[in-house]
N, C-alpha and C positions, 0 to 999 in steps of 0.2 A: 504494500500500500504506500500511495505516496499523493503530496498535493499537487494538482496539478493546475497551471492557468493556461485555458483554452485560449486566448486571446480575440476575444469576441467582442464586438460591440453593437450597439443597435440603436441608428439613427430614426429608423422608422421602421415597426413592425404589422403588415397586413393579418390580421388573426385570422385569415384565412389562408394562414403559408402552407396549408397543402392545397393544391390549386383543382387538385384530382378529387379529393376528398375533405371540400372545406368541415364539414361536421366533424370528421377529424382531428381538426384542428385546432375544432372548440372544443371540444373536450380535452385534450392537452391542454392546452390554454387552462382549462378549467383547473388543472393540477399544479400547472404553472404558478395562480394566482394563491393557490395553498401555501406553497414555497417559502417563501419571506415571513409569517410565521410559522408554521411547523417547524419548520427544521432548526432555525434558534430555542425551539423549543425543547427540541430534543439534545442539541449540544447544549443548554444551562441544565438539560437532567442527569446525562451520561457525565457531564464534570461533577457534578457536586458527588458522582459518585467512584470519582479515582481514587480518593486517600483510601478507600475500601476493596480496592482491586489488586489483585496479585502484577506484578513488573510486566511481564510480557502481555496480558491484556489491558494492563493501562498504558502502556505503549501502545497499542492496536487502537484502544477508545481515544487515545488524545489524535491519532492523525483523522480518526472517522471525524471527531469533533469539527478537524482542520478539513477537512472535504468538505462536512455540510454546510461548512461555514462560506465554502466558498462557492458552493452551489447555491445559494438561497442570493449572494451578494450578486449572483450571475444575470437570476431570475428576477429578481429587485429590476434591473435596468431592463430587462427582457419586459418586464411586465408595463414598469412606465412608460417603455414605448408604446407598447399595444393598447393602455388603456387612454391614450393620448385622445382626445377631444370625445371619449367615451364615458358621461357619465354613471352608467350603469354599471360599469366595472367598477368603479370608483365605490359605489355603494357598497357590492359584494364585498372590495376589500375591507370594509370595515367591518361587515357582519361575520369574515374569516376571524377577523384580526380579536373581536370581540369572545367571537366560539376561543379559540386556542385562549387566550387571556383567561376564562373563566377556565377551563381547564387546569390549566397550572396553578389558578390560583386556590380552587376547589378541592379538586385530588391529592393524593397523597402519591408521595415521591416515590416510592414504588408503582404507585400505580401508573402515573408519568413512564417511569421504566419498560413497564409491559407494554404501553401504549406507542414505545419509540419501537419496540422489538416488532410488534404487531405492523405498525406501518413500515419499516423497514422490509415484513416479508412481502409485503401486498406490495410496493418498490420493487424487490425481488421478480415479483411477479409480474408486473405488468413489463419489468424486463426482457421478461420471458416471452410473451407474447410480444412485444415490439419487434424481438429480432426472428420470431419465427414470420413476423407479418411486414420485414423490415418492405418491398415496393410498394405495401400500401399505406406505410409510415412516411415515407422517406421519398419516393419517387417522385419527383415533379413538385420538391418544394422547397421554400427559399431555403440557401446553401447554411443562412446563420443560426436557423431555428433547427434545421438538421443536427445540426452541428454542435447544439445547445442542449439537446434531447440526447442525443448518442453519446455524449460524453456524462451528462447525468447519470443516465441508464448504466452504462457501464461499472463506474467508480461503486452504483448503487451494487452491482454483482459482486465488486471486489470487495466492498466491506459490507456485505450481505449477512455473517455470522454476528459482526459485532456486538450490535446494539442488543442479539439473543445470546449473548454469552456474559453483557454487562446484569441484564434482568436474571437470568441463570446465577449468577454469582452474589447477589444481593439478595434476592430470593427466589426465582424462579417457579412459585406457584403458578399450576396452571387454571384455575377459577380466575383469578385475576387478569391474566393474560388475555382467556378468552371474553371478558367482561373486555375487555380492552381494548381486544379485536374488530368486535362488534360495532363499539363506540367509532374506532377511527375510519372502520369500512363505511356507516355509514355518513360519517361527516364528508369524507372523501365524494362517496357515491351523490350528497344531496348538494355541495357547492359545486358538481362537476355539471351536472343537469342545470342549476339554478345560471352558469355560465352560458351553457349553452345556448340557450333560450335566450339569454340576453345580447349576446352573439349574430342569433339567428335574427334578432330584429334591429338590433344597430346597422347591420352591415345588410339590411334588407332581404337577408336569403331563406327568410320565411317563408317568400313565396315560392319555394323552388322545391316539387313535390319529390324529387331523387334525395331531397337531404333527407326527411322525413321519412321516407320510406328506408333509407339505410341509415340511419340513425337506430334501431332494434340489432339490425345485424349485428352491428361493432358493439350495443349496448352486452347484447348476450355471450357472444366472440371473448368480450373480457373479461364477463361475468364469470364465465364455462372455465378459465383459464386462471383466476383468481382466487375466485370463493374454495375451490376445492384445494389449494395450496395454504388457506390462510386456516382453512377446517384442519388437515392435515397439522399443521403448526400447533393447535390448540393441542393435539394428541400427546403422553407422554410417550417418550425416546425419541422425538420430534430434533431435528437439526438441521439450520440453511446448508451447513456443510454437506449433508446428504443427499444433494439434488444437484442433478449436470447445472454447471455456467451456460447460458449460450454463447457461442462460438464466435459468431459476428461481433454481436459488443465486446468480448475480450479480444480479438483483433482489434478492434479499433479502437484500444486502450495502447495497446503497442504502436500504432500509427501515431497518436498524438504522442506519448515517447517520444517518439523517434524524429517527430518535427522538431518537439524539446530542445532534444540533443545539438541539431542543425541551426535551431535560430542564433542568431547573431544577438552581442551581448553589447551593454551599451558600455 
């Protein structure tokens, strides 16, 4: 594991950057606007619980910490583009920002734990399907958001065990976990539709009966490909470590490597 900066920026984002399959896109988006809280939310949980970890997992938890730190900083810009003269987004993000906030402030700090492991496997997962469904991800859309997505995706496979081995080590009940699960799938599932919709009428593609009508496919597609990994998870002898990486996004962890190494240093 290691941190890595994609060197991305984004001047202007169409939320329709898959041009094939704008619904698509909303729904990413939808995960997107998650991003900037979640996942601070999950590095103040996974810190406060290092002085309690054994050396080699709190080394593994401090660079996870340092990833999602850098993912949410990525999606922060990624999103203020997008929500750019859209105030409908603007709304969502506060009723995100509001959800996560009672959360942390409500729950108890293990339960924060199961809930970063929980979303961490459903991350897992919908990795999983991205890279099995990567030309209808990816094909025919803008190179930044690509670009944004697959390197998210990815880092999300490489430290895919963590955040289930810091709640494993703290306490690792599984009632709580699954309480957990529950909670974050459907927060996940009701801002990602609530996006949508807001999407589909900012940018006018309400009226266009092919969104609507594939809109079910992709909803069940990642349903079918989620729920049964995150049910799985709830089960005890349960391990991210126990399930293939996909292939593509770990390739294309090596590729942004490998630009790494080549860029020019100031």
């Amino acid at each position: 594991m290691k941190v890595r900066d994609p060197g991305l920026g984004y001047d202007e984002v169409d939320p329709a950057w898959n041009r094939r399959y704008p619904e698509l896109a909303f729904a990413v988006d939808g995960v997107s606007l998650l991003m900037p809280y979640a996942e601070p939310y999950f590095v103040r949980t996974v810190r406060a619980a290092l002085p309690d970890l054994e050396p080699g997992l709190r080394a593994e938890a401090s660079t996870f910490c340092a990833q999602e730190t850098s993912h949410h900083r990525q999606h922060r810009r990624f999103n203020d583009a997008m929500a750019e003269g859209r105030p409908g987004v603007a709304r969502l993000e506060r009723w995100i920002d509001r959800t996560y906030g009672h959360l942390e402030r409500a729950r108890s700090h293990r339960f924060s734990l199961a809930f970063a492991a929980a979303s961490e496997t459903i991350a897992f997962s919908i990795a999983r399907w991205a890279d099995r469904h990567h030309h209808d991800v990816f094909d025919d859309a803008d190179p930044d958001a690509a670009e944004l997505i697959q390197w998210h995706l990815a880092e999300e496979v490489e430290h895919k065990s963590v955040a289930f081995d810091v709640y494993a080590a703290i306490d690792g009940g599984r009632l709580r976990y699954t309480l957990a699960a529950i909670t974050t799938f459907t927060i996940l599932a009701w801002f990602t539709v609530l996006t949508i919709l807001t999407l589909l009428v900012s940018t006018g593609r309400w009226r266009s009966p092919a969104c609507w009508l594939r809109l079910p496919k992709w909803a069940l597609a990642i349903a079918f490909r989620t729920m049964p990994d995150l049910a799985a998870s709830c089960l005890p002898g349960h391990h991210p470590g126990d399930l293939v990486d996909p292939p593509g996004l770990v390739a294309s962890l090596r590729v942004i490597d490998d630009r790494e190494r080549v860029r020019p240093t100031d």
